[in-house]
Every structure is written in structure tokens, then in C-alpha cells.
N, C-alpha and C positions, 0 to 999 in steps of 0.2 A: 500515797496518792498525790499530796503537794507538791513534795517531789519531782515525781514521774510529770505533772502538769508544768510543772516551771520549766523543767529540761526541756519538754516539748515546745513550751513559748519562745524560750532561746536558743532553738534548733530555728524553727522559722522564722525568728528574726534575723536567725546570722543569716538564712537562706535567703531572705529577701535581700539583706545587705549587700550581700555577695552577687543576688542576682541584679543590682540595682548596680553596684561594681563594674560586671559583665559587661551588662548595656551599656555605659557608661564609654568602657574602652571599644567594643564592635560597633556601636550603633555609627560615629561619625568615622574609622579608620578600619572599620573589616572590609574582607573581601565580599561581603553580601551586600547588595543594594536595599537598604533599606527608606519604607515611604510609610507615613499614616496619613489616614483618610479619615474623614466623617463615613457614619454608616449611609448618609446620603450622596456620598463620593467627593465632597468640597476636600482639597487641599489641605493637610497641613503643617507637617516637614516632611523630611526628607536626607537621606547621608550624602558625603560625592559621588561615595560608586553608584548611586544611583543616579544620576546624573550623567557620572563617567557610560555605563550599561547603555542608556536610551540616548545619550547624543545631547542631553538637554541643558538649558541653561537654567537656574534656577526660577526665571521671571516663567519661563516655556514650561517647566515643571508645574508651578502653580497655577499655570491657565487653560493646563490639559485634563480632560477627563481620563478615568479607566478604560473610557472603550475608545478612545481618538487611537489610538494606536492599536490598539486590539483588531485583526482581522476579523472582517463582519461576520463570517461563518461561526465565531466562537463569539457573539455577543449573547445571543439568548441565553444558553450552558452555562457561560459566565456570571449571567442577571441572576435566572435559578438559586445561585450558589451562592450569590450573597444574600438575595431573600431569604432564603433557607438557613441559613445565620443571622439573620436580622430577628426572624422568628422565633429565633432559642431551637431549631430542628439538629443543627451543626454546631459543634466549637469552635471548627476548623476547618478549611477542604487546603488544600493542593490541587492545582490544572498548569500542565502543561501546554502552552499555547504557541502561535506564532505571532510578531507583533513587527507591524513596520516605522522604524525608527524616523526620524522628520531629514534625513540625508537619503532614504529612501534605500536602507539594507534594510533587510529582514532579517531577524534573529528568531530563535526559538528559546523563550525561558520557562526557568518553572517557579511559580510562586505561590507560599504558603501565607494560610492568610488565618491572622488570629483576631481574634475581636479583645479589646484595653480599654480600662479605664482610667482617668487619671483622676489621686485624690482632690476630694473637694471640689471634683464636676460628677456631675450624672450623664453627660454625651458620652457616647460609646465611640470607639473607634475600631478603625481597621487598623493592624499593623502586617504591613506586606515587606515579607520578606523575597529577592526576586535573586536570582542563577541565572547564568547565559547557559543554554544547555546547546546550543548549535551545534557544537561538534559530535557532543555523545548521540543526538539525532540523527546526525548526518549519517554517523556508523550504522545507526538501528537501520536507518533506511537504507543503507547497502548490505548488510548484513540480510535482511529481509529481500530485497531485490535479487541476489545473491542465491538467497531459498527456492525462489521460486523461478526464475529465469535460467535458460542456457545460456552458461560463458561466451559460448562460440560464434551464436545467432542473435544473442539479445530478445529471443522472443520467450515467451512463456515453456517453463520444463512437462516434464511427463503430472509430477508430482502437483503442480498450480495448476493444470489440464482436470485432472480428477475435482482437486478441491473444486474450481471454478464450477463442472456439473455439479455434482451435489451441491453446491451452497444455490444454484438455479433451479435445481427441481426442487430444494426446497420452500425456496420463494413462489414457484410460478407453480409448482406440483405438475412439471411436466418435464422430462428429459429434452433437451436440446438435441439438433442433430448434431451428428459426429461425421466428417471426414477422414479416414486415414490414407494419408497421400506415402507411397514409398518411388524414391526415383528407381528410374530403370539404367541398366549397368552401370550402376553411379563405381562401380567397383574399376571399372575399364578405367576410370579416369581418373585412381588414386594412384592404379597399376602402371599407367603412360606418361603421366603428367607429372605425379609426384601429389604428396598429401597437402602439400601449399595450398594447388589447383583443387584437389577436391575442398577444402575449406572456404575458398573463395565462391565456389559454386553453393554448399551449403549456406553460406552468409547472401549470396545473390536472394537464392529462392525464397528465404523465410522473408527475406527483405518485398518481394514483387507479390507473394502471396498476401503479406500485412497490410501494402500497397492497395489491393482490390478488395479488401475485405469490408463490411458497413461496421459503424462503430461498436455492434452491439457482440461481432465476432471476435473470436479470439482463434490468434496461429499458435503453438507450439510444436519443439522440436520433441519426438517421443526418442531419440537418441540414432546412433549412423544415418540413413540416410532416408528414418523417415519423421515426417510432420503430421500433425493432426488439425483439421480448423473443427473448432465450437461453433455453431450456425443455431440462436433461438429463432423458435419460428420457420424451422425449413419443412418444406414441403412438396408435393411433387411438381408443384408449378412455378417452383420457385429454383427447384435444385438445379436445373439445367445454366440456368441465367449464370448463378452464383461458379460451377464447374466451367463454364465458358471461359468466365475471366481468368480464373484460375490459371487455366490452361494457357491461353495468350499470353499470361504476363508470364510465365513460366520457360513456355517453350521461344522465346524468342532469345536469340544468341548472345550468349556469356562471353563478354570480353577478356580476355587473360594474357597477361605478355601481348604478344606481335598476332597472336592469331583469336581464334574464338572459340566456345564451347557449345555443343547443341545440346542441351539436357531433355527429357521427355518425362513422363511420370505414370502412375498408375494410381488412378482412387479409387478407393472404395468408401460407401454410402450407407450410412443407418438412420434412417429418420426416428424423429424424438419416442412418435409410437410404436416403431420396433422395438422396443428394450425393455423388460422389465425392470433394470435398476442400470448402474454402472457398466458394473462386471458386462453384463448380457449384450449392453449397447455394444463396446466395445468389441466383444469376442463376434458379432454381427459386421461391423462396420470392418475388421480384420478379414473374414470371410470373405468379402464382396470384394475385396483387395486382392487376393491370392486366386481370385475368380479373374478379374480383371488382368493379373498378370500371365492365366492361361490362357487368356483371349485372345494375348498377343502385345502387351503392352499398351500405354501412350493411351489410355484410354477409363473410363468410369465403369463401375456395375454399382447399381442401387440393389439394397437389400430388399429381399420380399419372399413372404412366407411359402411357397411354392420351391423355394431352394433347400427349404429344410426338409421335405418329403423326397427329392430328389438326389439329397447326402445319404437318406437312410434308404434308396433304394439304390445305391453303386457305392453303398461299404460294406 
């Protein structure tokens, strides 16, 4: 047993020794910006790379708080989380944040935050350790952007179209309305012109349809040549207004080369109370599409339950 107790004392001495070593070489020459702080956020060192990281001079260092640089949107998260360790609730958190430097870039870091004592005081401290993570952000956000966007159009895909309803009815417990816009012989103009021309025309529409829409819609491309708009809050006295414009900024002539293009379209309509769920919405607002295009083109049909009595009396 004395043994086994002594080995133990002189494992965590060499460990401390060692880890006091460590510190010793990364704290003023690593690549990690290291700062300590009072748990009430007062100063009180600091390495270069931390310094080098924020832009700062050492005197700027010492007469900045934690939150002068911190974007306002992440102050309260960030308070939270040191109360929460001040408490004894945490050991430790990590937050990834964004912060604007006093040259006026903004960076994104991440920094882990341990709570230190030194011997022979009782103040506690912060020791923050900070990363420039900018870059590997930048990726997630194109990466992400990437998920959910068409390449072609830049507007929202099939896939971000779905997610965006449901995460809406579950907020508001109501389905939004749905448009399915498909253009008319968008095919003639892949066939005459070339697919240049028909991609100029698809990058047009999505662009004049985004153009009229109020902030609260969303366009997506559901892939060839047709698009969808998300509309919360549509209604019968509202749908005309919003397909008006649509239409205008649509059908007015596409520039190409030396000459022009005239596109036209066909929508079809499901309002938010048509649908049971998703699925329902959509397989309604497709109908009133393919209704629309027997009508003749260049034109709208709004869904309404008198259509469904009238598929099961002519199939």
C-alpha cells in the first residue's frame, strides 16, 4: 500500500512538472492565442499570438473587455456560460463565435475556456484558449449553402423547399402555400438556341421571380424547368396579387446575344389549407399545374376541392 501511494505521488508530480513544462513552452511561442482573465473579466496576461489573432497591442489588449469584440448577437450565450462556470454548473464550455477585430475584419474563432488557480491566491481565473477558425467556417458555410441551393440558379433546391415547410408548419401549425411554376416549351429553346440560352433564361426567372417575392417567401428550383415559391399566409385574396407579379416579371423579354427571348409559364396553386401534410400539398399544387397547362398555358389554376370529385368522375 506505501508503495502503490508513493508511485502515485510521484506520477502526479512528474505530471504536473511536465504539465507546468508544457505551459511553460506553448503558453508565450504556440500556435494557440492564449489570454487569462479574472472571473470578473479584468485582464491579466496574455501570449503574442494572441495579440498577433485580434490585431492588438498589448496596452489595447489589457483595456478590452470580452465582449468589445464579441458580436452583440453572441453577448448574452456568452454571459450564460461564464455564469454557469462561475457557479461550479461547468468546468469548461467551448463557443464558437464571430468577433470583429479593431482594423475592422471579422474573424471567426473558437475558444475553450477553463477556470485556474494560482498557488497561494484564492481569485479564480479564466484561461482562454482561442483558434482562428475562419477558414474551416467559411467551408461549412459553403458546404451547407451547397446542400441546400441550386448551382445553376442560386436559389433554394427541391430538398431546402421541403425542409423550409415542415420546419414552418411546425412553428406556426399551418402549411404555407405552395406554387409550382413549370415554364412552357422551355424545351424549344434548349432545341434552337443551344443549352447556354436555356440556362441564361433559367438563371433570368429564378432571379425576377426572387425579385417580387416579400421577404417571408422563398423561390426554389425543383429541377429542369420547373420552380416552386413557398408563400406563408396565402390566401384567396391575396394569391392573385402575388401571381400578377410573378407573371410581369417573368414574361417580360429575356435578353440573349443580339436578340431576345419571350418565356411564359404555367402555375399551379395549393393553399396552406388544402394539404394534409407535405406530400398532399404538393401532389395538389402539381395537379392545378398540369390543369393549367391543359388550359392552354401562360396561365394559373388554384386548387379546390370540387377538382377532386371531378378526377374520380373522368378516370
Amino acid at each position: 500500500m506505501l508503495i502503490r501511494d508513493t508511485a502515485n505521488l510521484m506520477g502526479r508530480t512528474l505530471q504536473a512538472t511536465w504539465s507546468e513544462a508544457l505551459l511553460a513552452l506553448t503558453y508565450p511561442l504556440g500556435p494557440v492565442g492564449f489570454s487569462i482573465r479574472t472571473f470578473d473579466g479584468t485582464f491579466v496576461d496574455c501570449n503574442q499570438r494572441y495579440l498577433d489573432l485580434y490585431g492588438f497591442t498589448r496596452e489595447q489588449a489589457a483595456s478590452t473587455s470580452r465582449f468589445d469584440v464579441l458580436l452583440p448577437e453572441y453577448h448574452e450565450s456568452v454571459r450564460q456560460l461564464y455564469q454557469r462556470m462561475i457557479d461550479g454548473e461547468l468546468d469548461r464550455f467551448v463557443v464558437e463565435v464571430e468577433v470583429l477585430r479593431p482594423d475592422g475584419v471579422r474573424m471567426w474563432t473558437r475558444t475553450n475556456v477553463v477556470p485556474m488557480t494560482v498557488p497561494g491566491s484564492t481569485e479564480r481565473y479564466a484561461l482562454n484558449s482561442l483558434e482562428n477558425i475562419t477558414e474551416i467556417q467559411q467551408q461549412r458555410i459553403e458546404l451547407e449553402y451547397a446542400a441546400s441551393h441550386n448551382a445553376l440558379t442560386g436559389v433554394a433546391n427541391r430538398a431546402e423547399m421541403c425542409r423550409t415547410i415542415e420546419r414552418r408548419a411546425a412553428r406556426t401549425g399551418q402549411l404555407p402555400g405552395l406554387l409550382i411554376i413549370d415554364l412552357d416549351e422551355f424545351k424549344l429553346v434548349n432545341d434552337s438556341l443551344g443549352h447556354a440560352a436555356g440556362d441564361h433564361v433559367l438563371k433570368t426567372v429564378a432571379e425576377r421571380i426572387a425579385g417580387v417575392l416579400r421577404d417571408s417567401d422563398l423561390v426554389a428550383r425543383l429541377g429542369g424547368d420547373e420552380f416552386a415559391v413557398i408563400a406563408p399566409k396565402l390566401s384567396d385574396r391575396n394569391v392573385r396579387g402575388l401571381v400578377e407579379r410573378i407573371q410581369r416579371a417573368v414574361n417580360r423579354p429575356i435578353e440573349y446575344g443580339e436578340g431576345t427571348i419571350n418565356q411564359t409559364m404555367s402555375i399551379g396553386i395549393a393553399l396552406g389549407d388544402h394539404g394534409r401534410d407535405l406530400a398532399d400539398l404538393l401532389v395538389k399544387a402539381d395537379r392545378v399545374l398540369y390543369a393549367a397547362k391543359r388550359q392552354g398555358r401562360n396561365c394559373h389554376r388554384t386548387f379546390d376541392e370540387t377538382m377532386i370529385h371531378h378526377d374520380a368522375l373522368t378516370s
